[in-house]
N, C-alpha and C positions, 0 to 999 in steps of 0.2 A: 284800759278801764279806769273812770275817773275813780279816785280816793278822796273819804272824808276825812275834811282839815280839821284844825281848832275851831273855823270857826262854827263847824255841824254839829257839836258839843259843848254840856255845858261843865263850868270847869269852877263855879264859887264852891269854894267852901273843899274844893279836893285837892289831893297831892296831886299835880304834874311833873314826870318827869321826862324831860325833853332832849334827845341825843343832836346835840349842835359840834360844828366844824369850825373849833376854836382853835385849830393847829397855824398859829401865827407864826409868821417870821419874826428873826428876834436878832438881835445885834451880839456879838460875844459876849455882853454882861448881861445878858437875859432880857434888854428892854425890849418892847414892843415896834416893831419898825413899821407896820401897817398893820392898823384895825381894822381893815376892810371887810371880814369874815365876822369879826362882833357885830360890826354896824349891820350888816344883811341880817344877821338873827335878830336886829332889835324891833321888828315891826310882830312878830310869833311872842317872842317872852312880855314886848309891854302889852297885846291884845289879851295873854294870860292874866297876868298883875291887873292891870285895870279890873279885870273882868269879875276878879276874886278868888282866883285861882293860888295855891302855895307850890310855887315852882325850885323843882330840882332839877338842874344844869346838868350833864356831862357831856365830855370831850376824852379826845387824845391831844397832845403834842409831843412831835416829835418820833423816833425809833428807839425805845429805851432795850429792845430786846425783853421785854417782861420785867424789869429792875430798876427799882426808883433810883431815879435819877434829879436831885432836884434841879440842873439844869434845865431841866424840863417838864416845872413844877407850872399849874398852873394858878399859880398865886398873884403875880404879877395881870392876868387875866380878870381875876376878881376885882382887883383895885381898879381898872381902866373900864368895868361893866359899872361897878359902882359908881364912877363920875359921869359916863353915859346917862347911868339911871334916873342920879339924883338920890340915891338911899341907898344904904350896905347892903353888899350883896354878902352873904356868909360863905368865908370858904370852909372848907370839910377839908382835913389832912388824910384824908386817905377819900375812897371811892364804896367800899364796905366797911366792915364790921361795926362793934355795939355804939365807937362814937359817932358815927353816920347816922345810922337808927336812932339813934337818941336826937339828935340832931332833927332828922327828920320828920319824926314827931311832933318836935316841940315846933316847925315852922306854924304859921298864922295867915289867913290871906292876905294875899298881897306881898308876904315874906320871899327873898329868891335866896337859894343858896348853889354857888359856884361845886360841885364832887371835884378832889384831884384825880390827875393823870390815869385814865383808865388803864393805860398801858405800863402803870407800875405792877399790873397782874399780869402775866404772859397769861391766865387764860382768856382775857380781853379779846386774842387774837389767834386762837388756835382754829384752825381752819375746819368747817362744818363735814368735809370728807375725813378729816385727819379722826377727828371726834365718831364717826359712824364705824369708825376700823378700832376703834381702839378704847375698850369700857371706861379705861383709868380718866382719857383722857375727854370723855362725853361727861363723867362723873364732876371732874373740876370744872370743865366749861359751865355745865348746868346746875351747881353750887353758887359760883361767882355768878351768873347771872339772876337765879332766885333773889340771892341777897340784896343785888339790885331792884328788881324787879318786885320784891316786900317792899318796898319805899313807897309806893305810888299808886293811883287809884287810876290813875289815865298815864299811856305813853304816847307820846309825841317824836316824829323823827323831821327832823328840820336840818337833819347834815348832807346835803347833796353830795357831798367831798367824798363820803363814804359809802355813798348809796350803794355802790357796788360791789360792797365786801361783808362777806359774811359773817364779822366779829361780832362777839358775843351781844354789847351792847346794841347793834345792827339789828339781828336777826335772834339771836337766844333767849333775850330779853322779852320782845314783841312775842314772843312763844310762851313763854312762861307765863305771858301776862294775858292769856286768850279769856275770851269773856268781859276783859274790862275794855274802854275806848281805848283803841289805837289807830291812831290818827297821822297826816302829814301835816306838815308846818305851811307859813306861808311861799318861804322861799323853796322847799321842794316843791311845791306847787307851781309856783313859778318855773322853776328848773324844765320840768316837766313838759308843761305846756308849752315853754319856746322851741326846746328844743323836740316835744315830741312831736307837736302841732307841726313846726313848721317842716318837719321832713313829711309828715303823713296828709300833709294839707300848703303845698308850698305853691305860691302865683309864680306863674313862669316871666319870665326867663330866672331858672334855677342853678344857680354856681356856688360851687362847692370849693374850696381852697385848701389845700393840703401840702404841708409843709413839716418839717425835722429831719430828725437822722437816717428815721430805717422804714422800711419799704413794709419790715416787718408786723411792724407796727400798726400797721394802717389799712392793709391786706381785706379786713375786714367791714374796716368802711368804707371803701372804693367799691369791692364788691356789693356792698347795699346799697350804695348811692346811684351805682350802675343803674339805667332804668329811669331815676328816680328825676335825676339831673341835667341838664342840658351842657353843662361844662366841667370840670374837672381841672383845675387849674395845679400845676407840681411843681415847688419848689422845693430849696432844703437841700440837705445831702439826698434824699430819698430819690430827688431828682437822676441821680446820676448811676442808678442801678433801671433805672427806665431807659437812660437813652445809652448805655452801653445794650441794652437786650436788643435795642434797636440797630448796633452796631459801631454806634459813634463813639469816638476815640475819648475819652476822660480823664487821663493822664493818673496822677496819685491821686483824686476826688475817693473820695467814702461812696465803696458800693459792697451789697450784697450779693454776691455771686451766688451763693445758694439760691439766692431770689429770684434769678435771672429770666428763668423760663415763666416762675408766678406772675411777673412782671408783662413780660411779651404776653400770655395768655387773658391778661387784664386789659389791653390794650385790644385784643383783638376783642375779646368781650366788649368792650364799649362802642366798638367800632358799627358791630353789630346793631347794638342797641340807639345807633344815632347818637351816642354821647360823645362829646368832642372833648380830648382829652391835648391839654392847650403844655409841653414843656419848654425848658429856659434857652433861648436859640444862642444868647450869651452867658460870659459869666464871667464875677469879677474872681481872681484867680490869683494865687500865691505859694511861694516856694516855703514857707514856713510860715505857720499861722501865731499872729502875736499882734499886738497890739501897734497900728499903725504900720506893720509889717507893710514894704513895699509889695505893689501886686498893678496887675494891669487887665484889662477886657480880654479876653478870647471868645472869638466868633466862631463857634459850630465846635469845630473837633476841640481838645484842649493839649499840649505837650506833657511828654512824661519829664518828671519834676515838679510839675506845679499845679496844683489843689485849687478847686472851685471852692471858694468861702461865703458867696452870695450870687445870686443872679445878677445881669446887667442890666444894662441901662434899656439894652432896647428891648429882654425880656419884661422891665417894669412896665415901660408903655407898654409893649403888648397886654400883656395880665392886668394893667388897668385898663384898657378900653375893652379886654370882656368883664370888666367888672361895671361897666358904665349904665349896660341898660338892664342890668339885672334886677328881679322882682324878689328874690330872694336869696341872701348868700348869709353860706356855713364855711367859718374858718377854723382850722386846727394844723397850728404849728407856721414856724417861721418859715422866711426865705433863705437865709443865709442864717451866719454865729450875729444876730444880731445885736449882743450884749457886747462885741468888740467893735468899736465903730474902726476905720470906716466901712465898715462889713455888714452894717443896718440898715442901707440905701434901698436895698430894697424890700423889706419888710416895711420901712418905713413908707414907702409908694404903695405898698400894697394896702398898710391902714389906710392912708390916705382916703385912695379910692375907693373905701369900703366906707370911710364915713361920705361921701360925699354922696354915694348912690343910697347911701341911708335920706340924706339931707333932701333928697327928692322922691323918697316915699316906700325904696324898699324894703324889708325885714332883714335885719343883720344879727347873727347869730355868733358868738365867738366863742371857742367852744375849752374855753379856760387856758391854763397852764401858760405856756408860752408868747403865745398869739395877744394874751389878756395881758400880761404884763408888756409888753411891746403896746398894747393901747394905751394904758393905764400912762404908760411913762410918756406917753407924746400928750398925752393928755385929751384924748377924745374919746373918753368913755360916756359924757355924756350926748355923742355922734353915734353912739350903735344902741341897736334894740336891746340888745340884751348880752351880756357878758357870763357868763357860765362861771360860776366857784366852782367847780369838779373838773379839773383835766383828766383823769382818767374814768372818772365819771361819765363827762360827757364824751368822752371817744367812744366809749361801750355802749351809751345810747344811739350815736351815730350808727355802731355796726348793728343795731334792731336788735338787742339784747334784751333780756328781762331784767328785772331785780329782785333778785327772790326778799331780801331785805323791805321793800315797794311793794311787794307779792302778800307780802304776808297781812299788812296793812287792812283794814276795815276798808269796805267799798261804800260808795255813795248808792 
């Protein structure tokens, strides 16, 4: 069901405030190592500001456990939105009480001001079940969220990152605030439509690429994709809990043995459904994994002693020539530890060919976390349709999830 954005409302002359995914990385002295998460919310807060809108900011960074932390203050955030902007962005040392309010008042259109760390409240993040079982802890939650939620005359959710998590700011807030506009941003809008469009509207030939540690993980979106897709492409350790179910030797590879039969029963399911589920026929392979760590090809079976740390070489050719004539591909997660080279050979073939079959007209979809950063560093992110902020975001919209966070939102 489409959601009304910013831009179905009018927003001169009122408080907006807008829950963005400012959870930057940061070098051990707290600098900014990628602004890539500012720069995506900057097309929602400058369409506010122009408009006449007095916009109030929050975010989380980082895992403080509920306790300021100023390691993971986000002050250093205000200053790098401010040269973005071109004008001071105000930061607030805290995220409630009377000096926020005060603050928030006195804003002016056109005014932006940066809230700190949500997550210096642990009720930021108490979980929407935990709160339904327990009065103490609904009571704090919908305190801390009131208080936020008095700030502002419209709210705005522009954090894809979190779309999937019921914290307060998410979901308590938007609750609190029923009757006024609550709205989606540009970039979950975006979010949204690439990634919902293109599973629920996707030109055939359809491949889907799946990659990381655990089989566990991912359970869910094989099984939706099942049907949906024409191929199924497995790499990663995930790979190697697939073809032992199948029988084939693995040696010490990272498998899930609980998994085993989930696994064989996924494979029959697809089999069923015409979907061709494509795994690594090689693999590059090593007796201790480290950096540069001596290792070599293994064809089919693998020996005990020695770890699959990537696919091979004639797994890449293969997984790129079905990625060649595909009309639409969804990726999530690596081939191999692709952060130790030379163990990124084949993630790297798999970009590759994922930008190239973009470069001749297909929809590419990457669906965050790992797979994006493996773009981002070879540097063709401007070779795929769309790159997803939310890796655990976009994984849950892959498995045909809701968002009750999304849910709760104003409809068009």
């Amino acid at each position: 069901m489409a959601k009304k954005t910013v831009a179905d409302i009018d927003v001169k002359g009122k408080k907006v405030l807008m829950r963005c995914d400012f959870n930057v990385p940061q070098d051990a002295k707290g600098n900014i190592t990628s602004d890539d998460r500012i720069v995506k919310a900057l097309p929602t807060i400058k369409n506010i500001l122009e408009r006449g809108g007095a916009l109030i900011l929050m975010s989380h960074l980082g895992r403080t456990e509920g306790q300021r932390d100023e390691k993971f203050t986000l002050a250093p955030v205000a200053k790098r939105l401010s040269e973005m902007l071109g004008k001071k962005v105000i930061f607030a040392g805290d995220c409630i009480g009377a000096d926020v309010k005060a603050k928030a008042k006195a804003l002016k259109s056109g005014d932006c001001m940066l809230l700190e760390n949500l997550r210096f409240h642990k009720e930021e993040t108490i979980k929407d079940k935990a709160a339904k079982e327990d009065v103490q802890l609904r009571k704090a939650k919908d305190d801390f969220a009131k208080q936020l939620a008095d700030l502002a005359d419209i709210y705005v959710d522009d954090a894809f990152g979190t779309a999937h998590r019921d914290n307060a700011s998410m979901y308590t807030v938007p609750q609190a605030m029923k009757g006024k506009p609550r709205v989606i941003g540009f970039l979950v809008e975006k979010e949204l439509k690439f990634l919902g469009d293109t599973i629920s509207n996707p030109e055939k030939p359809f491949v889907a690429i799946l990659g990381g540690a655990k089989v566990s993980d991912k359970i869910g979106v094989i099984e939706n994709l099942i049907g949906k897709v024409d191929r199924i492409i497995i790499g990663g350790a995930m790979a190697y809990t697939f073809l032992k179910s199948r029988g084939k030797a693995i040696g010490n590879s990272l498998c899930e043995d609980d998994f085993m039969d989930k696994a064989l029963q996924l494979l029959d399911h697809a089999a069923d459904a015409n979907c061709q589920v494509v795994l690594p026929p090689d693999h590059a392979v090593v007796r201790k994994l480290e950096p540069n760590a001596e290792h070599r090809i293994a064809v089919g079976d693998i020996d005990m002693g020695w770890q699959a740390v990537d696919i091979g070489p004639m797994a890449a050719k293969i997984y790129a020539k079905n990625i060649t004539d595909a009309k639409t591909i969804i990726w999530n997660g690596p081939m191999g530890v692709f952060e130790m080279p030379p163990f990124d050979k084949g993630t790297k073939a798999i970009a590759l060919a994922v930008a190239e079959a973009t470069d001749k007209g297909a929809r590419s979809v990457i669906g965050g976390g790992d797979s994006a950063s493996a773009i981002e560093k070879l540097g063709l992110q401007d070779r795929i349709s769309h790159i997803s902020t939310g890796g655990g975001a976009s994984l849950e919209l892959l498995e045909g999830k809701k968002f009750k966070a999304i849910e709760i939102l104003d409809d068009k």
